[in-house]
C-alpha positions as CSV (number, residue, x, y, z in Angstrom):
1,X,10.6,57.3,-5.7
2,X,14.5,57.3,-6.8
3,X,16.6,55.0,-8.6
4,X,18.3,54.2,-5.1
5,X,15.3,53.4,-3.6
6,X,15.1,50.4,-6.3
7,X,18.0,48.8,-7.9
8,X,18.7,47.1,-10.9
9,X,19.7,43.7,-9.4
10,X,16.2,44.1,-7.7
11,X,14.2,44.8,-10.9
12,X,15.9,41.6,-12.2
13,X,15.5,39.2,-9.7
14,X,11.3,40.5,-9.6
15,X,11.4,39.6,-13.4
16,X,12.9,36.5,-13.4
17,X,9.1,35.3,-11.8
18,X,7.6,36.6,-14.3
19,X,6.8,34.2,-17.8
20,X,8.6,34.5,-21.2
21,X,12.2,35.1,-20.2
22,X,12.3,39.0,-19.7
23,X,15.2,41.1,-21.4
24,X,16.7,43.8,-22.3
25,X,16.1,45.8,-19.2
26,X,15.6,49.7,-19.4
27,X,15.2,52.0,-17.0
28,X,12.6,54.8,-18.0
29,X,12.7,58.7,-17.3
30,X,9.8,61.0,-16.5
31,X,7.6,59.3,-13.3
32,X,7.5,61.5,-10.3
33,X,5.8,58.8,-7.9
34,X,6.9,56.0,-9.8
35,X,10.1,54.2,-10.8
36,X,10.1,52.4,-14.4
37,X,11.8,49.5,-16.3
38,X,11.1,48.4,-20.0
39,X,11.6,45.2,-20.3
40,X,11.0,42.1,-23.6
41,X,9.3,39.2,-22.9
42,X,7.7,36.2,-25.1
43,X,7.9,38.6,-27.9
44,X,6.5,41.4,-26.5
45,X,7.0,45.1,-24.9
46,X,6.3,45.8,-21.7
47,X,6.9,47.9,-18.4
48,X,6.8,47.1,-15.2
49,X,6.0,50.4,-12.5
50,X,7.1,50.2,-9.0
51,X,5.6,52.8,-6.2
52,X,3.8,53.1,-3.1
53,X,0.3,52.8,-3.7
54,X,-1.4,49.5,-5.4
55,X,-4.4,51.7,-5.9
56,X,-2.6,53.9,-8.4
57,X,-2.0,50.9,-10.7
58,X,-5.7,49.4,-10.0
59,X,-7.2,53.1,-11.4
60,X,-4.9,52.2,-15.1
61,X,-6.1,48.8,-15.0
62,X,-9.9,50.4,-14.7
63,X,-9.2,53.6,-17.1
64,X,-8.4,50.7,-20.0
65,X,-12.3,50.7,-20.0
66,X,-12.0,54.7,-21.5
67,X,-9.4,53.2,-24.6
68,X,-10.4,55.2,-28.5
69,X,-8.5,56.2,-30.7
70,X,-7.7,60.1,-29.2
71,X,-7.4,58.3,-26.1
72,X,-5.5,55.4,-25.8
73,X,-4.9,53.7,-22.5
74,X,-1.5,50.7,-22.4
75,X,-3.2,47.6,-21.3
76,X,-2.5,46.8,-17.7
77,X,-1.5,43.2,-17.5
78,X,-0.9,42.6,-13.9
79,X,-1.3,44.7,-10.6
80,X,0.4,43.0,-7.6
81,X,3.1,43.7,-4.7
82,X,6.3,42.1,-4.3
83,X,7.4,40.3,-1.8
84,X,9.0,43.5,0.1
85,X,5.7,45.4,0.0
86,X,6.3,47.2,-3.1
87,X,2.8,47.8,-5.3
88,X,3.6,46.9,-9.1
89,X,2.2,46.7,-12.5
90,X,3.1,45.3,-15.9
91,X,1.7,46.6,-18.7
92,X,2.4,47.0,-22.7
93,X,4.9,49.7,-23.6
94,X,3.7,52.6,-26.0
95,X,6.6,54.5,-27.4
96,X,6.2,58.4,-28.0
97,X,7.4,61.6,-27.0
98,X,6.1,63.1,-23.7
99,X,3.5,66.1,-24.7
100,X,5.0,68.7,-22.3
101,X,8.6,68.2,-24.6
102,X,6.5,69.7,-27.8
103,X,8.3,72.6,-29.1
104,X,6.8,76.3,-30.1
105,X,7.8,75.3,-33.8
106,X,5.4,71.5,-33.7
107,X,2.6,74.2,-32.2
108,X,0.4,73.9,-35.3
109,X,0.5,70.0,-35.4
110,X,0.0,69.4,-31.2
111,X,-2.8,72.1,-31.4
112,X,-5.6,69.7,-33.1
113,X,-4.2,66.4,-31.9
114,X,-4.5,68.0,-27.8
115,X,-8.1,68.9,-29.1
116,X,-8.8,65.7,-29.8
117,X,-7.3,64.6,-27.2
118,X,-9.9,66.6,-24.4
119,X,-12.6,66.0,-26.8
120,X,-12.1,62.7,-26.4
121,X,-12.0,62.7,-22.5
122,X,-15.4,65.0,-22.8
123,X,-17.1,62.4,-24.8
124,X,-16.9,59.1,-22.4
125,X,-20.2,58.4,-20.7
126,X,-21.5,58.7,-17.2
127,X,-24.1,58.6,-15.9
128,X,-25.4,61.7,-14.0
129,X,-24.8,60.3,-10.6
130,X,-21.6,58.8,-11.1
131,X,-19.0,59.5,-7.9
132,X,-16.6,62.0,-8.2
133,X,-13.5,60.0,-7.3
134,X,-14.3,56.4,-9.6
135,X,-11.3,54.3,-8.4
136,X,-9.7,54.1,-5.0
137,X,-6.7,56.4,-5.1
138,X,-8.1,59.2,-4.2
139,X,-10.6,59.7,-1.0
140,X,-13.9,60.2,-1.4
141,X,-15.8,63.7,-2.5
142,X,-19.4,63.9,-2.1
143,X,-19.3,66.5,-4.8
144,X,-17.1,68.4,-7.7
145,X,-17.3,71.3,-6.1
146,X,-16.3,69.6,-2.5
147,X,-13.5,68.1,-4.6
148,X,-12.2,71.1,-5.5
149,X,-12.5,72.6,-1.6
150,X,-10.5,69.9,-0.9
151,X,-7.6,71.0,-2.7
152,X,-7.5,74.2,-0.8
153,X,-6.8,72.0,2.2
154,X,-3.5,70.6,4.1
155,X,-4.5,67.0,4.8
156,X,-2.2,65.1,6.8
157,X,-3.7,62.2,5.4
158,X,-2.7,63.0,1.6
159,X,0.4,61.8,0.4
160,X,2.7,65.1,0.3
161,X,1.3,67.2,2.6
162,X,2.5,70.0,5.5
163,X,2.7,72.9,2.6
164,X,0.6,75.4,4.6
165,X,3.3,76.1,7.4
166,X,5.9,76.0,4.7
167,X,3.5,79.0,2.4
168,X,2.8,80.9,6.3
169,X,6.6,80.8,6.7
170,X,6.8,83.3,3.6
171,X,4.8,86.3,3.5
172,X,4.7,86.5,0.3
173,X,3.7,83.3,-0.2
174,X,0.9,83.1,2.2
175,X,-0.4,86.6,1.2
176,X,-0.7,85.0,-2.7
177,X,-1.9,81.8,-1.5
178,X,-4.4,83.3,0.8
179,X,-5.8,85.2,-2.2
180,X,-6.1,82.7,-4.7
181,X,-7.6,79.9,-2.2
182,X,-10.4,83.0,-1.6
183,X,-10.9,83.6,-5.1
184,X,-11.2,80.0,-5.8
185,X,-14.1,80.2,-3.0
186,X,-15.7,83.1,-4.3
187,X,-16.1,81.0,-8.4
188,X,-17.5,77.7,-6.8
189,X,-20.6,78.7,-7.4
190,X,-20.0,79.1,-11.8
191,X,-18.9,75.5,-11.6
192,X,-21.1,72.8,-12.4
193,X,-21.5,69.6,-11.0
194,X,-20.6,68.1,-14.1
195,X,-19.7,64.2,-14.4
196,X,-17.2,64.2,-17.7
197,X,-14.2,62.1,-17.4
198,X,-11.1,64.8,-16.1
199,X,-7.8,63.0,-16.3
200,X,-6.0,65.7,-14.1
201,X,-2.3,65.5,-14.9
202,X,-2.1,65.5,-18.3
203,X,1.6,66.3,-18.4
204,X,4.5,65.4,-16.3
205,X,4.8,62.5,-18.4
206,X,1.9,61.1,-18.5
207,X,1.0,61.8,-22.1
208,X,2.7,60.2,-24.8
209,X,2.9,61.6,-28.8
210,X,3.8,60.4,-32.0
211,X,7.1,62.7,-33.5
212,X,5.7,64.4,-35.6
213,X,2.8,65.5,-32.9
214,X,-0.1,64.6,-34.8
215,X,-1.4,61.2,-32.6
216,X,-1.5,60.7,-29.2
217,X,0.4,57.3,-28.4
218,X,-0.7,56.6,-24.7
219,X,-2.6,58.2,-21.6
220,X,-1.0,57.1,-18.3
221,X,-1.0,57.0,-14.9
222,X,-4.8,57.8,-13.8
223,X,-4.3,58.0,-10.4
224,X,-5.4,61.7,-10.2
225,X,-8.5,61.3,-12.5
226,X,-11.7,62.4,-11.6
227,X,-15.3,62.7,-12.7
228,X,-15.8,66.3,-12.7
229,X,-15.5,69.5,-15.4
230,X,-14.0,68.8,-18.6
231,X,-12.8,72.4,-18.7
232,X,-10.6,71.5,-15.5
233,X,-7.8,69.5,-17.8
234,X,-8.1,72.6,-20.7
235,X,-7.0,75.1,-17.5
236,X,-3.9,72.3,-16.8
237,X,-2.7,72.6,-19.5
238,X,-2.9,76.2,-19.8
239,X,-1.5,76.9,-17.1
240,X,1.3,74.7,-17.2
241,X,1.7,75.8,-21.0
242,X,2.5,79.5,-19.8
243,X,4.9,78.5,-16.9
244,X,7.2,75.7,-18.3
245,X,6.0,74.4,-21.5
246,X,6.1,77.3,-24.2
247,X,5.0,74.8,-27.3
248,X,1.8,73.9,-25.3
249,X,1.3,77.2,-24.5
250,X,1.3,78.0,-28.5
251,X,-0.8,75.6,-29.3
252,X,-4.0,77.1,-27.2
253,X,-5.7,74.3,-25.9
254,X,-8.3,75.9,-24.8
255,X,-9.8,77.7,-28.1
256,X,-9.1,74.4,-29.7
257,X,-11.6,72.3,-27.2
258,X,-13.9,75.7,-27.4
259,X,-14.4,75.1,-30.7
260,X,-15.0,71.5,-30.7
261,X,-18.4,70.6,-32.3
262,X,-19.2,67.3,-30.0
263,X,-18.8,70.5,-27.0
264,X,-20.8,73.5,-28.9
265,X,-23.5,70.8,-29.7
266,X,-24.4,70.5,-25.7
267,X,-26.2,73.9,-24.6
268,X,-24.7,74.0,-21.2
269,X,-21.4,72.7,-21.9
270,X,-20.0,76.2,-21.7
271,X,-21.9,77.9,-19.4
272,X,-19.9,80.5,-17.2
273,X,-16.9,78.8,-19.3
274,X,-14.8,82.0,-18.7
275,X,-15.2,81.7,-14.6
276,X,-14.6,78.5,-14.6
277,X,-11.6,78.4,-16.7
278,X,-10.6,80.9,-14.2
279,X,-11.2,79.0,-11.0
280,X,-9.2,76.1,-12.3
281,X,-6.5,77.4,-13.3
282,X,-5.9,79.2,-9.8
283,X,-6.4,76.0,-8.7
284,X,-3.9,73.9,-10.4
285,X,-1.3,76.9,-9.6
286,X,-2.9,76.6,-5.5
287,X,-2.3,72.9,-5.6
288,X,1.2,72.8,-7.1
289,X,2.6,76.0,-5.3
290,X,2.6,74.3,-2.1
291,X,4.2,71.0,-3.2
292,X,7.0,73.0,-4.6
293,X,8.0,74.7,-1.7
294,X,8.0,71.5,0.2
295,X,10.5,69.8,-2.7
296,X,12.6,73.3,-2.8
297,X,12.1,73.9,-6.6
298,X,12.4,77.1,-6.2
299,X,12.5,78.4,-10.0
300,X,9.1,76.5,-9.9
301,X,7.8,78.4,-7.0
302,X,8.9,81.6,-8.7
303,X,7.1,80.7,-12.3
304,X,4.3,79.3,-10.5
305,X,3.9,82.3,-8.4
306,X,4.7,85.1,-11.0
307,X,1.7,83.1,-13.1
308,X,-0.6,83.3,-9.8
309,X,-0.4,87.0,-10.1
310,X,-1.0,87.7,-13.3
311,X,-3.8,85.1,-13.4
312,X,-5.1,87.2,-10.2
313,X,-5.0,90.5,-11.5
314,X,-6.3,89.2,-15.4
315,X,-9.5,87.7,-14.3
316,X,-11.5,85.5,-16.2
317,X,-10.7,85.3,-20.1
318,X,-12.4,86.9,-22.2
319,X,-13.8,83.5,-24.4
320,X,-15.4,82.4,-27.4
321,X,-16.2,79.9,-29.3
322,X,-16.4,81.1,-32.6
């Protein structure tokens, strides 16, 4: 959604509805899907989100239920649509720094705070036959492992969808694509159908940080959170941490959650960790490589598909825990 999709006079006149005499009106940076204001009112901080889907805000009002201290969710005050048919929700602003901005020299203080932070997502409860997709912005998977199949496919009925004639239009393209959706196919079988809580877009700013990188200020927008492998949000951000965001990269998420002693002290929580790690983060690149093409980033699609390959002709990492 862009600025001239939503104006300022509108943002206004929707406030002046709303209790407490709202003020100082700031448009926010960083949603894809989403357009932001930060707003006062009755002597508090808040934001109100405008976008296309009411179920996207409905899936923050219910993630306030997985709110600690590594993983703090903003209170979601109200979820409604205007009177055009916009969806919206008001919540309390958290102020911080967006995770994937960390630089290479704040490496050592993000590493144990992003630890925390995956440990933390790890550690919420559910019980074993808990549904895949747990709020309504997302269709239904009978399975984590049909979940992740469903990734590999070009639903019409998703929101951004039609990437598979733009990835058969290159060959390049289609012959990488082709490859990593079979190799995908050919690890389903190391991943388990696990039930931990998996976020799912962990940056993009949806994670904010304290400056000096050593708290984590806010988890937001949910809407692609899923009950499934808690290793699937370490291979997000690795992979996303050797494509565009060197200081996440540097801080090795993955040996950090490896080494957490709440994940060591479960006997299978690392079971074929290496394939799986593997599997997901030729997934994430699969998922995204598509929806690049179709927006025309094309330095994206080139460090998204020069990270495919290597990730291809690596294999699985070579892991431990110690």
């Amino acid at each position: 959604m862009s600025a001239e999709q939503l104006g300022q006079d509108e943002v206004v006149a929707f406030l002046a509805g709303q209790p407490g005499e709202p003020r100082d009106l700031e448009a926010l940076s960083g949603g894809a899907w989403s357009l932001a204001w930060a707003y006062r009112a009755g002597g508090e901080e808040l934001v109100v989100r405008f976008g296309q889907e009411r179920s996207w805000y409905e899936a923050d009002r219910m993630a306030m239920a997985f709110d600690g201290p590594d993983l703090p969710v903003p209170e979601v005050r109200e979820v409604g649509n205007t009177p055009s048919g916009r969806a919206y929700a008001i919540s309390v602003r958290h102020h911080g720094l967006f995770l994937e901005d960390t630089p290479v020299e704040q490496a050592d203080a993000i590493a144990p705070t992003l630890t925390r932070l995956l440990a933390a997502l790890y550690r919420v409860p559910a019980p074993a036959d808990a549904p895949v997709i747990w709020h309504q912005a997302a269709p239904p998977a009978p399975s984590w492992r049909e979940y992740l199949l469903s990734g590999l496919t070009d639903d019409p009925k998703k929101l951004r969808h039609g990437w598979s004639a733009a990835l058969a239009a290159d060959r390049q393209l289609a012959a990488l694509s082709a490859a990593v959706s079979e190799r995908v196919r050919t690890l389903l079988d190391a991943c388990p159908e696990r039930r931990d809580l998996v976020h799912g877009d962990l940056l993009h700013a949806n994670v904010l940080v304290s400056p000096d990188a050593r708290r984590v200020e806010a988890v937001l927008s949910w809407k692609c959170s899923v009950r499934g492998d808690f290793l699937f949000d370490a291979a997000y951000c690795t992979f996303w941490g050797a494509v565009l965001h060197p200081g996440i990269g540097a801080a090795d998420p993955l040996s950090g959650l490896l080494r957490d002693q709440s994940v060591r002290a479960e006997r299978s929580a690392l079971l074929d960790a290496a394939a799986r790690h593997h599997c997901y983060e030729l997934h994430v690149g699969f998922t995204h490589l598509g929806g690049n093409v179709l927006l025309g980033d094309q330095e994206a699609v080139t460090a998204i598909t020069r990270r495919l390959t290597e990730i291809l002709e690596r294999g699985p990492l070579p892991l431990s825990s110690d």
